[in-house]
GUNU-647225 format. One record per residue (C-alpha): residue in three letters; chain; z, y, x. Coordinates in Angstrom, 2 decimals, padded with zeros to 5 digits. Example, Ala and Ser with C-alpha at 12.3 -4.5 7.8 and 13.67 -1.06 7.14 Angstrom:
residues 2
@residuo->ALA cadena->A zz->007.80 yy->-004.50 xx->012.30
@residuo->SER cadena->A zz->007.14 yy->-001.06 xx->013.67
//
This chain:
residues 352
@residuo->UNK cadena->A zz->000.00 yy->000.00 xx->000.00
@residuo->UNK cadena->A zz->-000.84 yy->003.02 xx->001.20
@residuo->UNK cadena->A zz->001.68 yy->005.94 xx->001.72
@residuo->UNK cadena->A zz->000.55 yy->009.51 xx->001.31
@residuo->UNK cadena->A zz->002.61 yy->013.33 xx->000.97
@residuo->UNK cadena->A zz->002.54 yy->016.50 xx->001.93
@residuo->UNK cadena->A zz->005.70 yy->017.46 xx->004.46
@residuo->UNK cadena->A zz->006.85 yy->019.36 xx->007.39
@residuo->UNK cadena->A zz->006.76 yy->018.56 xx->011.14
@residuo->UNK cadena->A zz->007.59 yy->019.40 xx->014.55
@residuo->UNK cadena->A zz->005.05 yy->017.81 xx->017.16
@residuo->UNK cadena->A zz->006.63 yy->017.14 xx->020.81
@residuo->UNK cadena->A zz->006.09 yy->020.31 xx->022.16
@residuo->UNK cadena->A zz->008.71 yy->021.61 xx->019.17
@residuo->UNK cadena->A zz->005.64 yy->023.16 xx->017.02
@residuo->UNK cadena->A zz->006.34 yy->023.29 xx->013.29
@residuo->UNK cadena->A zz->003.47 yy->022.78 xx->011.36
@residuo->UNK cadena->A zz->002.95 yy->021.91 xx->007.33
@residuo->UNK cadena->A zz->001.01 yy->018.37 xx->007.86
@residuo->UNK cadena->A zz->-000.25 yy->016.02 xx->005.06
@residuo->UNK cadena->A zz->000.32 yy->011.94 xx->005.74
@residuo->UNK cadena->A zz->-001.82 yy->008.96 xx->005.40
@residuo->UNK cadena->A zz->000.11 yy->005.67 xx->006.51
@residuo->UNK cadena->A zz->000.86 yy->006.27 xx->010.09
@residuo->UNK cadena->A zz->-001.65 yy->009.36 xx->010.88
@residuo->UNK cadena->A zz->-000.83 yy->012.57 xx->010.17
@residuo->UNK cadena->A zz->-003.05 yy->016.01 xx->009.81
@residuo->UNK cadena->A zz->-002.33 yy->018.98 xx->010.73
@residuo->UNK cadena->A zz->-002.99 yy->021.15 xx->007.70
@residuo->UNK cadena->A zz->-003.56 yy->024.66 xx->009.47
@residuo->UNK cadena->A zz->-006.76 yy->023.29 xx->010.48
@residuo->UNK cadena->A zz->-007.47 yy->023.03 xx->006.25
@residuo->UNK cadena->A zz->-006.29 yy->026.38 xx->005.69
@residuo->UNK cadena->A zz->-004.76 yy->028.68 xx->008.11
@residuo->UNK cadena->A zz->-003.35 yy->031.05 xx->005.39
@residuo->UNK cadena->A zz->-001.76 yy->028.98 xx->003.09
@residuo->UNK cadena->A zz->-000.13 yy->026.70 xx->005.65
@residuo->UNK cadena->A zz->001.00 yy->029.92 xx->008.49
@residuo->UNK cadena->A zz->004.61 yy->029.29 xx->008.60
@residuo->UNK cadena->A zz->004.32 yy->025.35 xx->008.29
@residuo->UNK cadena->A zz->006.16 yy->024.72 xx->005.65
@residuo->UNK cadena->A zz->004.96 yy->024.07 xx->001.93
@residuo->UNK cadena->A zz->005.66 yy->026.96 xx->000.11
@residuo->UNK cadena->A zz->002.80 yy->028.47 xx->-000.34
@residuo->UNK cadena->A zz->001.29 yy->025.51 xx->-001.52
@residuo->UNK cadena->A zz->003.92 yy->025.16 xx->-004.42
@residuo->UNK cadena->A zz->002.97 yy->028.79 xx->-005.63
@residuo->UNK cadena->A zz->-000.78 yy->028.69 xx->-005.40
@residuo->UNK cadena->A zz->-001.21 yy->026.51 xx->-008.27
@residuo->UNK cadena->A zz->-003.20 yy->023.36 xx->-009.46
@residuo->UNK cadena->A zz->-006.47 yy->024.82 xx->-008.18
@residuo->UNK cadena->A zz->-005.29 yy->025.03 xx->-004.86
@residuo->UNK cadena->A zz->-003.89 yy->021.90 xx->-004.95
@residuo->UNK cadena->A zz->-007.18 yy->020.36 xx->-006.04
@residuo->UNK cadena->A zz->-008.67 yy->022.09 xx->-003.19
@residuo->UNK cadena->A zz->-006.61 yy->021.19 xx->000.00
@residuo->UNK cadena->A zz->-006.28 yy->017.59 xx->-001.58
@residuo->UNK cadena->A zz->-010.11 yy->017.41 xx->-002.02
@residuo->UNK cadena->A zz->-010.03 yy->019.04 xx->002.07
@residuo->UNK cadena->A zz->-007.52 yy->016.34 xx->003.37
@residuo->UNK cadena->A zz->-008.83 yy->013.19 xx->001.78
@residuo->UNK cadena->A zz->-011.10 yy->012.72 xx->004.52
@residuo->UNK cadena->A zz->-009.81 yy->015.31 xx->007.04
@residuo->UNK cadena->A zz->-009.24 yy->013.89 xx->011.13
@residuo->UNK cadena->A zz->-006.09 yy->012.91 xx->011.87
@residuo->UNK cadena->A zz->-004.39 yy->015.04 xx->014.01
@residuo->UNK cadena->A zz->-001.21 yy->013.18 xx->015.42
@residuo->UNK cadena->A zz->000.21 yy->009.74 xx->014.88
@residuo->UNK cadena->A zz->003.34 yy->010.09 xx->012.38
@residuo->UNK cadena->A zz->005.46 yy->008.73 xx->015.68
@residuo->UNK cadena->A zz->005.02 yy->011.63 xx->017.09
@residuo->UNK cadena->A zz->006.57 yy->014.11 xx->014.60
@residuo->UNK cadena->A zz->009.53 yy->014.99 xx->013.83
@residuo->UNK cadena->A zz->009.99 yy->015.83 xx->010.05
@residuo->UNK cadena->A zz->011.81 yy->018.60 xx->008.61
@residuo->UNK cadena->A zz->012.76 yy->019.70 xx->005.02
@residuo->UNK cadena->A zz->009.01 yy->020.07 xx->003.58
@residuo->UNK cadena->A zz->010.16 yy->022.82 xx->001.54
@residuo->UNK cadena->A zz->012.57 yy->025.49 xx->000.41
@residuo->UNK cadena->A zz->014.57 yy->024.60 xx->-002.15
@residuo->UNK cadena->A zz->015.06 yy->027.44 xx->-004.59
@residuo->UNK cadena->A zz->017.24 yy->025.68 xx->-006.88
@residuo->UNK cadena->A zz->018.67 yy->022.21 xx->-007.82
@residuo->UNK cadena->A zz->019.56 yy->020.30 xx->-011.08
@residuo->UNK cadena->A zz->020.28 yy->016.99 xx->-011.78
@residuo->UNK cadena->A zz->019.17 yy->015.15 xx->-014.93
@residuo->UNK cadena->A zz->020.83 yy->011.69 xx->-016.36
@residuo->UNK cadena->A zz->017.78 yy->010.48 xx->-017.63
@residuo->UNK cadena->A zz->018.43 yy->006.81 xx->-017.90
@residuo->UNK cadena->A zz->019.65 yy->005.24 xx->-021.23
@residuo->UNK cadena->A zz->021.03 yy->001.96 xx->-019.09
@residuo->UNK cadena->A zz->022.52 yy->003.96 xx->-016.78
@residuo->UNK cadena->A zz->024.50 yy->006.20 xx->-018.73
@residuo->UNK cadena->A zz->025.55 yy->003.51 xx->-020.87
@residuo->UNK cadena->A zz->026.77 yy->001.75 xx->-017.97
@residuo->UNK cadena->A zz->028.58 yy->004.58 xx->-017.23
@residuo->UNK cadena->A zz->029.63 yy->005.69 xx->-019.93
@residuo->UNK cadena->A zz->031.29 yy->001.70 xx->-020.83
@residuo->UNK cadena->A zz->033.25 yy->002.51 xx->-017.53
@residuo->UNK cadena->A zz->034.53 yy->006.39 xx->-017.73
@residuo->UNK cadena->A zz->035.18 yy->006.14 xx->-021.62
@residuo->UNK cadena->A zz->035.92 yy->002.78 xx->-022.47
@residuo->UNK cadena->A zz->037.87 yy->003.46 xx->-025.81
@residuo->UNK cadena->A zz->034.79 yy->006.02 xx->-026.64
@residuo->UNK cadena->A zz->030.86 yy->005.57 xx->-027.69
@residuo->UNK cadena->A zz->028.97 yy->005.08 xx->-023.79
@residuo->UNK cadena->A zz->026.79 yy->007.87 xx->-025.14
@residuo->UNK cadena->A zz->027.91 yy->011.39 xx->-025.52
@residuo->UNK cadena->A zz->026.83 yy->012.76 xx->-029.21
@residuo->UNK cadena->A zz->024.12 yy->014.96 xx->-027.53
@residuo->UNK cadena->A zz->022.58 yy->012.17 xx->-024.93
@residuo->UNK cadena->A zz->019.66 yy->011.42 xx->-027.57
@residuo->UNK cadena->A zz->019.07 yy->015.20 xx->-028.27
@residuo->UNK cadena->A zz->018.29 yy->016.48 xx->-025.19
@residuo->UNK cadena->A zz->017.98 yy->015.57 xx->-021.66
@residuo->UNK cadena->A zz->021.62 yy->015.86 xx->-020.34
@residuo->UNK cadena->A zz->021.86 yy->017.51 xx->-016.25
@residuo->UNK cadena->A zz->024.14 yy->019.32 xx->-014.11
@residuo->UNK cadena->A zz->023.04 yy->022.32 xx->-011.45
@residuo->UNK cadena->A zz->023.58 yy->021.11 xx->-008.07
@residuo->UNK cadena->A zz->023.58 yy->023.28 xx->-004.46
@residuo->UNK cadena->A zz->020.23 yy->023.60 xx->-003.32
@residuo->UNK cadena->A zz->021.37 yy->024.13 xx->000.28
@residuo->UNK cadena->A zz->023.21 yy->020.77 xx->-000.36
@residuo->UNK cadena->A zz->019.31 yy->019.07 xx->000.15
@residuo->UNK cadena->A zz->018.81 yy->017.54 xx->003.54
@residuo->UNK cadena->A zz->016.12 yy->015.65 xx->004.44
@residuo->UNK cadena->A zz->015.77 yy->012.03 xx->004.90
@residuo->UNK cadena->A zz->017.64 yy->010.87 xx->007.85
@residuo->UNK cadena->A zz->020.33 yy->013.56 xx->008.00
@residuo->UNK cadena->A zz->023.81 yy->012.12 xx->008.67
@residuo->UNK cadena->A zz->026.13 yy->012.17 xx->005.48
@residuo->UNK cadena->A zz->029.59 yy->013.28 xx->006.30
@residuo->UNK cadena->A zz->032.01 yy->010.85 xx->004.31
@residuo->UNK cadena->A zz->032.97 yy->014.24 xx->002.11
@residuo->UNK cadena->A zz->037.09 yy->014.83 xx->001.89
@residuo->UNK cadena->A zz->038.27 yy->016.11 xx->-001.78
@residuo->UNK cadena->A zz->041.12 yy->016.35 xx->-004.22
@residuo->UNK cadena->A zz->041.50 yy->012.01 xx->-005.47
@residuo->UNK cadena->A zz->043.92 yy->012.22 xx->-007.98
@residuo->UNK cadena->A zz->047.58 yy->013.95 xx->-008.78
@residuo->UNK cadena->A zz->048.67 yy->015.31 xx->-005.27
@residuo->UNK cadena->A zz->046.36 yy->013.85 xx->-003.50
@residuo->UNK cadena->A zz->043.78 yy->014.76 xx->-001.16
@residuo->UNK cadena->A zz->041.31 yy->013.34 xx->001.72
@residuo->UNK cadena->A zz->038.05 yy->011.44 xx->002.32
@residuo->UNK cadena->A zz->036.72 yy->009.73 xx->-000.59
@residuo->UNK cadena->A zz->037.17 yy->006.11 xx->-000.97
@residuo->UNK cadena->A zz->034.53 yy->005.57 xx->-003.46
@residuo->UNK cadena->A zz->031.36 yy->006.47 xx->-001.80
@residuo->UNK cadena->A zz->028.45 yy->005.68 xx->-003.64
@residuo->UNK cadena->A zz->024.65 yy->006.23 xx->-003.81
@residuo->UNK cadena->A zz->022.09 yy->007.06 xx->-006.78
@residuo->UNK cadena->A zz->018.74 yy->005.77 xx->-006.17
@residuo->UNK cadena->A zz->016.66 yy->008.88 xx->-007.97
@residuo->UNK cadena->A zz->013.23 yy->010.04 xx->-008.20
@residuo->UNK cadena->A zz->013.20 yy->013.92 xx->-007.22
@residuo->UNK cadena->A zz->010.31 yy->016.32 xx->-008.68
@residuo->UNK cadena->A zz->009.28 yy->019.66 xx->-007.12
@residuo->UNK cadena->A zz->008.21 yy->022.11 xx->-008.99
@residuo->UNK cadena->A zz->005.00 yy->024.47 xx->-007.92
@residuo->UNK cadena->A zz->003.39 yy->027.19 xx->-010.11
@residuo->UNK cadena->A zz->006.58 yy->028.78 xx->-012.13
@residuo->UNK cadena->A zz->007.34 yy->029.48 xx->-015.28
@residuo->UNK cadena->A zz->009.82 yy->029.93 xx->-018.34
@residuo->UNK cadena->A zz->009.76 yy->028.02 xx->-021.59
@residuo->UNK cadena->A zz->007.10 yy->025.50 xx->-019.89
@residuo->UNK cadena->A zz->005.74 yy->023.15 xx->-022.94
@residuo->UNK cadena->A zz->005.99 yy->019.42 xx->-022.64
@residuo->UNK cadena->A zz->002.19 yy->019.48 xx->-022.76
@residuo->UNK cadena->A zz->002.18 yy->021.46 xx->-019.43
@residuo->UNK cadena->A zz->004.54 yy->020.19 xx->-017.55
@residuo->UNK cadena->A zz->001.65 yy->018.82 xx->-014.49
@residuo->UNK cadena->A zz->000.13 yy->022.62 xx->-014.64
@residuo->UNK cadena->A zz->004.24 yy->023.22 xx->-012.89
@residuo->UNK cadena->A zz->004.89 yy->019.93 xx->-011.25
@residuo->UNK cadena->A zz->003.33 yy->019.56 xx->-008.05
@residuo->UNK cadena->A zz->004.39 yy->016.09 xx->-006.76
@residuo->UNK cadena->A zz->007.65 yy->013.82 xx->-005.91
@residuo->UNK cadena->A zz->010.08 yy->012.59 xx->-003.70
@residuo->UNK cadena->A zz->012.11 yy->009.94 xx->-003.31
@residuo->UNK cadena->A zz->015.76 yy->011.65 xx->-003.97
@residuo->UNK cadena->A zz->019.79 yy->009.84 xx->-003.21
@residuo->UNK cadena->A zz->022.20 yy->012.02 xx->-004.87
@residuo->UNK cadena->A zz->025.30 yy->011.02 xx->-003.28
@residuo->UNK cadena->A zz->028.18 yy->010.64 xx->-004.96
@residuo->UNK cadena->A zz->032.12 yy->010.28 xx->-004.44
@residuo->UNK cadena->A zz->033.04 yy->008.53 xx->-007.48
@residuo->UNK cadena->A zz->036.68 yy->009.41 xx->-007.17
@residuo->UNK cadena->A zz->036.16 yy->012.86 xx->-006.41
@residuo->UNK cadena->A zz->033.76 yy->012.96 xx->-009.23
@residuo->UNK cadena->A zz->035.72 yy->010.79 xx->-011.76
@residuo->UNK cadena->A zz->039.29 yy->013.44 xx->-011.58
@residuo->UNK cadena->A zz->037.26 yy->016.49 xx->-011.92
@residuo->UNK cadena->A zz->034.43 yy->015.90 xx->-014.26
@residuo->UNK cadena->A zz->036.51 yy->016.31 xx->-017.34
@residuo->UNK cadena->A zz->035.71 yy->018.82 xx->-019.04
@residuo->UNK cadena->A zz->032.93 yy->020.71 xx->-017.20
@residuo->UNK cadena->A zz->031.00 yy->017.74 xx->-015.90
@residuo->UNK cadena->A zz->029.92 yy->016.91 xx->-011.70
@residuo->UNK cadena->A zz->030.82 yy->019.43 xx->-008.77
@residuo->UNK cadena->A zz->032.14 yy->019.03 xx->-005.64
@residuo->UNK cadena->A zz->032.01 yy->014.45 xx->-005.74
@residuo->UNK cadena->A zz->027.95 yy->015.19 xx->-005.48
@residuo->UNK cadena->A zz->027.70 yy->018.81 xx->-003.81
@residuo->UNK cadena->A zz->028.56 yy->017.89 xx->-000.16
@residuo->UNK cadena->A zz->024.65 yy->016.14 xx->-000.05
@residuo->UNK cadena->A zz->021.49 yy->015.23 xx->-001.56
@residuo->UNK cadena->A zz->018.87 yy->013.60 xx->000.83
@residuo->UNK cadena->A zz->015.39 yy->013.70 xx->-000.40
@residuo->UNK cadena->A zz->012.12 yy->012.40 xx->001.12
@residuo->UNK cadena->A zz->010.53 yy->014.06 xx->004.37
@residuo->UNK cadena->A zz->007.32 yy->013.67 xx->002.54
@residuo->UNK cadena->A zz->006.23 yy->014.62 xx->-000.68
@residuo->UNK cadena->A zz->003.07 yy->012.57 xx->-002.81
@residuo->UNK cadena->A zz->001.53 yy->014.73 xx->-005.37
@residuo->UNK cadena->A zz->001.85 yy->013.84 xx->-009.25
@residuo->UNK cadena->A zz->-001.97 yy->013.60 xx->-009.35
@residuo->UNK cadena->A zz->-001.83 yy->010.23 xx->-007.37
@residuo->UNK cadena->A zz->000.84 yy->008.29 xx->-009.26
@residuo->UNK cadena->A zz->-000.37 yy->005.97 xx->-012.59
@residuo->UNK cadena->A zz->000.59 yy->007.28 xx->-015.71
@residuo->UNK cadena->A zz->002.55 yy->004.91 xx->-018.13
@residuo->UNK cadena->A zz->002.60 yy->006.16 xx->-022.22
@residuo->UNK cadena->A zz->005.46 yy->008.54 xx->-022.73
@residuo->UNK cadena->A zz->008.18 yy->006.32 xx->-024.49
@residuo->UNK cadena->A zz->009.40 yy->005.97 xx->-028.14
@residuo->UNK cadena->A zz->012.49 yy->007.68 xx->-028.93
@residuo->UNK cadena->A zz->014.86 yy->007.53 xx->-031.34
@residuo->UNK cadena->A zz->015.91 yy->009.71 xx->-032.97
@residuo->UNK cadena->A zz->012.85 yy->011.85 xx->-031.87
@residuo->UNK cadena->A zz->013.87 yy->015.37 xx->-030.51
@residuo->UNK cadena->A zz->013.69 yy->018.29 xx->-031.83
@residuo->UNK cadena->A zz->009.67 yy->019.95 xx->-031.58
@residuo->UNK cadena->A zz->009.65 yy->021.53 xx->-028.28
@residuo->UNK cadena->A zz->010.92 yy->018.24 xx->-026.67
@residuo->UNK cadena->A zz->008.94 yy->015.61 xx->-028.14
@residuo->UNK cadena->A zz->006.24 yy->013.97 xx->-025.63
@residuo->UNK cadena->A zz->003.51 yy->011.47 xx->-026.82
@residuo->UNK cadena->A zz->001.61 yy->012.23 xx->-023.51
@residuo->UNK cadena->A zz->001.29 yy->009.80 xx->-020.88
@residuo->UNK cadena->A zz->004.21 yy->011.23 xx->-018.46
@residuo->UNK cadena->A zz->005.73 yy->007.75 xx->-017.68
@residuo->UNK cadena->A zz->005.37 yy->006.97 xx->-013.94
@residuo->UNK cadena->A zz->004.44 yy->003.24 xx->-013.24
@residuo->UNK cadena->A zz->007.44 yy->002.86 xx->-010.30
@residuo->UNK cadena->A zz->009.29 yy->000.89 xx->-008.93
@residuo->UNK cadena->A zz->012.33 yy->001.34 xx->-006.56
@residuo->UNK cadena->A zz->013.98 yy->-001.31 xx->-004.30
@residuo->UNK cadena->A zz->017.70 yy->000.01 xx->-002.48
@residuo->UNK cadena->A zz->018.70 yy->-001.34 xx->001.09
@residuo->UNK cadena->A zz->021.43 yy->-001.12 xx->002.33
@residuo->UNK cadena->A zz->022.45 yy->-002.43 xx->006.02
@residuo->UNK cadena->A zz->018.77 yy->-003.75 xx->005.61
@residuo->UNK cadena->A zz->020.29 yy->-005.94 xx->002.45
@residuo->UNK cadena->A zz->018.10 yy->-005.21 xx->-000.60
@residuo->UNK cadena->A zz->020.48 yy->-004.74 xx->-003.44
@residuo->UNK cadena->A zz->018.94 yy->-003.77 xx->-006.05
@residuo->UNK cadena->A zz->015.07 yy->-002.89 xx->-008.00
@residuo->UNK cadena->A zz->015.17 yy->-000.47 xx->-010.15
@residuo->UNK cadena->A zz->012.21 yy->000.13 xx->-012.42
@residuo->UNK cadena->A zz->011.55 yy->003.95 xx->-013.15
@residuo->UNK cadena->A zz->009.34 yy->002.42 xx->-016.05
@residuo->UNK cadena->A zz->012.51 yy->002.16 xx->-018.17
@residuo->UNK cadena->A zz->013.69 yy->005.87 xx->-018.08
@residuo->UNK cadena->A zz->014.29 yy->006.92 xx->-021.61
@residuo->UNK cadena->A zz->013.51 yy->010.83 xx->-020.98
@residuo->UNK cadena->A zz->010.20 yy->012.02 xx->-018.94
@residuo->UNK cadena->A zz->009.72 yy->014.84 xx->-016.61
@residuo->UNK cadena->A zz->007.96 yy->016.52 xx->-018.70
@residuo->UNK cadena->A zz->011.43 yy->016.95 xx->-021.10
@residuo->UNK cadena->A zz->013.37 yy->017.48 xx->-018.47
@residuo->UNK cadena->A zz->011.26 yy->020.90 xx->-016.74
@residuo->UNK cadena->A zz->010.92 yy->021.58 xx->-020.63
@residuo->UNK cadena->A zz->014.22 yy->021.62 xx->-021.30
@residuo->UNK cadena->A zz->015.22 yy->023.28 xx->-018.35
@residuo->UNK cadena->A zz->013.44 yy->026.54 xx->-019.01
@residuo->UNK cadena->A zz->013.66 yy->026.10 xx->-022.62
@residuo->UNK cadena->A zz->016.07 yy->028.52 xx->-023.12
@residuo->UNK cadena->A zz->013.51 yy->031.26 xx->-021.25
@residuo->UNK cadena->A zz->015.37 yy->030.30 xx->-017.75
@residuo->UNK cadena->A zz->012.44 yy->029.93 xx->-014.96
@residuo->UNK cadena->A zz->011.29 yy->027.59 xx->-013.16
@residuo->UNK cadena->A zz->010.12 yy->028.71 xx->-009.43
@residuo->UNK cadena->A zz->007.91 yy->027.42 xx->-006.88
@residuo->UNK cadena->A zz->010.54 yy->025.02 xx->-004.37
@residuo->UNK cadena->A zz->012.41 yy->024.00 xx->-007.39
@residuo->UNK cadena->A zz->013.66 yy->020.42 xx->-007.74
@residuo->UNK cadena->A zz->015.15 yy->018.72 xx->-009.96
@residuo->UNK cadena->A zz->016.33 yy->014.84 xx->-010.02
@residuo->UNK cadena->A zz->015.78 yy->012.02 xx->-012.68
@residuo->UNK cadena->A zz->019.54 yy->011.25 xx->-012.41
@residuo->UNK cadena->A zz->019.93 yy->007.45 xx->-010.93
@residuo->UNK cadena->A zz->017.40 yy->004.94 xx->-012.20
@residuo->UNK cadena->A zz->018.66 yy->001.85 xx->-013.76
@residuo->UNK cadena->A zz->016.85 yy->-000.69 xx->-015.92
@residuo->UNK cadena->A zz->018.50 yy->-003.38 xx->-018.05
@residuo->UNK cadena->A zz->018.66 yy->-006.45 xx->-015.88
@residuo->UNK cadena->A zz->021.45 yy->-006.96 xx->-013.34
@residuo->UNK cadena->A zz->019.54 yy->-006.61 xx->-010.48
@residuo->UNK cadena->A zz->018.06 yy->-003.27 xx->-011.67
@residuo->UNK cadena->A zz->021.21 yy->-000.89 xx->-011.42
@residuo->UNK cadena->A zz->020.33 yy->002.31 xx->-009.09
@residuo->UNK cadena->A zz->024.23 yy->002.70 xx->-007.97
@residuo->UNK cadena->A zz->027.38 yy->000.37 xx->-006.77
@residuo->UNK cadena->A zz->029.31 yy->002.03 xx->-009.62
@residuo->UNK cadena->A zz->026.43 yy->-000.56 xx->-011.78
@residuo->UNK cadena->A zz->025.97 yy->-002.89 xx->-009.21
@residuo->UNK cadena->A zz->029.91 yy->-003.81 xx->-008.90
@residuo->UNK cadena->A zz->031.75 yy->-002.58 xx->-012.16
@residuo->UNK cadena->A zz->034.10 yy->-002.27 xx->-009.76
@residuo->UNK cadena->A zz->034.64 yy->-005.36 xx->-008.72
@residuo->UNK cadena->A zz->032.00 yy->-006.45 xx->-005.36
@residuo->UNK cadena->A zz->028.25 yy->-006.65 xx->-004.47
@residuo->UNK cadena->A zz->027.19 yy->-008.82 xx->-001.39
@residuo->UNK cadena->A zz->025.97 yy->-006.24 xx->001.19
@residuo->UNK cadena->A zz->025.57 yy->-007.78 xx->004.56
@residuo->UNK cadena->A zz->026.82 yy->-011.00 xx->007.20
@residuo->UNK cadena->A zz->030.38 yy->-008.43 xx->006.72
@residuo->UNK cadena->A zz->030.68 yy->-009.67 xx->003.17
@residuo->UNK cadena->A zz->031.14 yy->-008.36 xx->-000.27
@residuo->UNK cadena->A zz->031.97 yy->-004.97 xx->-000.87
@residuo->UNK cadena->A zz->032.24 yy->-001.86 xx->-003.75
@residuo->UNK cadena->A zz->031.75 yy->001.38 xx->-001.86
@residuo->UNK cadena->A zz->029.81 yy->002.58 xx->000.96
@residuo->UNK cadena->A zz->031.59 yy->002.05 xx->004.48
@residuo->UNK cadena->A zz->031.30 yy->004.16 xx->008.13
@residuo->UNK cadena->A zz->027.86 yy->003.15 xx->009.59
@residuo->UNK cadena->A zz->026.56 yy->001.77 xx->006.59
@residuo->UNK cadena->A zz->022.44 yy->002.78 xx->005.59
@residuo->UNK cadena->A zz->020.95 yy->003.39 xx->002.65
@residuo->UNK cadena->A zz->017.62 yy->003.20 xx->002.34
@residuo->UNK cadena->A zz->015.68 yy->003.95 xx->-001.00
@residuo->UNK cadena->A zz->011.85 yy->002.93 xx->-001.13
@residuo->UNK cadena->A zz->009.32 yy->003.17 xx->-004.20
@residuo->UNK cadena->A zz->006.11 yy->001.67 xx->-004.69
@residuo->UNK cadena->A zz->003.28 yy->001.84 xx->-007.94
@residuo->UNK cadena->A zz->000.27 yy->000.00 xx->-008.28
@residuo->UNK cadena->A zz->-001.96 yy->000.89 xx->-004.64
@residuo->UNK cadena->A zz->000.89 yy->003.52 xx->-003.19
@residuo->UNK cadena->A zz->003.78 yy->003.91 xx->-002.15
@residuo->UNK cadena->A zz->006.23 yy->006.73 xx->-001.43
@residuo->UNK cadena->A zz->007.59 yy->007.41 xx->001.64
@residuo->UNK cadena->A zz->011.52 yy->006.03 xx->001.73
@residuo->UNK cadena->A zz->014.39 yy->008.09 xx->001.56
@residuo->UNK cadena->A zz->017.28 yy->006.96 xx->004.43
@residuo->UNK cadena->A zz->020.90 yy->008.27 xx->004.93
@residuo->UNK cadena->A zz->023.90 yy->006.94 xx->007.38
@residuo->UNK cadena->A zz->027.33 yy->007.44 xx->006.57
@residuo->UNK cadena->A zz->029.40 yy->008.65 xx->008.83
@residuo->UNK cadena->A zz->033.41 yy->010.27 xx->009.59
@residuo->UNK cadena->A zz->034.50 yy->013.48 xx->007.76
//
């Protein structure tokens, strides 16, 4: 399968340069267009629109390689303007929801309504292969230090290119120029004694690790949008073809754990970027926003150990079983669809 995105680089000689991807060659995209791509970084890009984007990926298809992808050193491909998180996944939040509120419906009232999210801290993004601090925080009554319940959330991240407020469902790929593999992070007991009542802060803030390379919406296979029920309200209702035929597989210590299909999500993107400006907030070129973790129904499909163990253990590696995220341990988070792939997503844990 073949991997393709648009990133960031620095060559040997320290030069950053914006750089588009095929497999294991890399070009050089100031050669394609020495305006859009003159601080090497995507940004421009984002802004110009889907013309533009039809035009460099029209110039790169069969542009020369310029470097071998060994011999780059990726950066962040992008600035990130702003950050939300959606919790887009009817199995997930179920499962969830069966743990956190166990004398309660798994569902909050509004789940089915709308497309539920929190704002993260865009300067909270790093880029794949960034250490992750183990993150220190207040764990219950009087007590405070490094989590104990480090988990991760295999996610598919979307960046948003032209901008806009109160975006239609209908015209959501006219804003959304690609994705990215995305791992939000998250210290479950950190995020499990302060979520009541306003919902996620500082058990997911500390990092987000996204993708060094980005693969443009236009080269993924459409699935039909899904039936819901009850359907939403008018400006949220999508009978498009904004499913994305994905699937994920989660390593960890080189151990796959788990395959989640993004085929399953119950709300698409298109929902979520409506919803997000629905209420006339924009939408900017370098936004991105997550699907929250992807989880289908079977037991090997849960994005997240919080799934994966129910607290109780999940066989990780020749150390045995285990619930949370150790020192050393890697997490790796790789996608694939029918003739691509996207490029993985990898994060070590280390000390506070």
């Amino acid at each position: 399968m073949t991997v393709v995105g648009y990133g960031s680089v620095h060559d040997r000689e320290g030069r950053l340069f914006a750089a588009y991807r095929r497999d294991d060659e890399v070009v050089d995209l100031s050669r394609v267009d020495p305006e859009l791509f003159a601080y090497g970084t995507l940004d421009f890009l984002l802004g110009a629109g889907p013309a533009a984007w039809e035009r460099v990926a029209d110039a790169v298809r069969d542009a020369e390689a310029t470097h071998a992808l060994a011999d780059v050193r990726p950066q962040l491909p992008f600035t990130v303007a702003d950050y939300v998180d959606f919790y887009a996944s009817e199995h997930h939040a179920s499962n969830v929801g069966r743990l956190f509120r166990p004398d309660a419906d798994p569902l909050p009232a509004s789940w089915k309504h709308l497309p539920i999210g929190y704002h993260g801290r865009s300067r909270s993004v790093v880029v794949s292969g960034t250490p992750v601090p183990r993150p220190q925080g207040v764990l219950g009554p009087g007590s405070f230090g490094p989590t104990r319940r480090l988990d991760f959330e295999a996610e598919l991240g979307f960046v948003v290119g032209r901008g806009g407020s109160r975006i239609a469902v209908a015209d959501a790929d006219a804003h959304v120029f690609g994705v990215c593999l995305l791992n939000d992070w998250s210290a479950r007991d950190i995020q499990r004694f302060e979520t009541r009542p306003l919902g996620p802060f500082l058990g997911k803030s500390f990092a987000t690790s996204v993708a060094a390379w980005v693969t443009p919406l236009t080269e993924l296979p459409r699935l039909p949008s899904p039936p819901q029920d009850p359907e939403p309200v008018a400006p949220l209702c999508d009978h498009g073809r904004h499913g994305l035929d994905l699937g994920l597989e989660v390593r960890v210590n080189d151990t796959v754990v788990s395959r989640p299909p993004f085929g399953a999500m119950y709300w698409t993107y298109a929902q979520m970027l409506a919803h997000l400006t629905s209420n006339g907030a924009r939408a900017n070129p370098g936004d991105l926003y997550g699907s929250g973790t992807v989880s289908g129904p079977g037991d090997d499909e849960l994005g997240c150990l919080l799934e994966l163990t129910c607290d109780g253990t999940v066989a990780i590696d020749a150390g045995g079983p285990r619930t949370w995220l150790e020192d050393g341990d890697v997490v790796t988070i790789a996608a694939h669809a029918p003739g691509i792939a996207l490029a993985e997503v990898t994060g070590r844990i280390g000390e506070p």
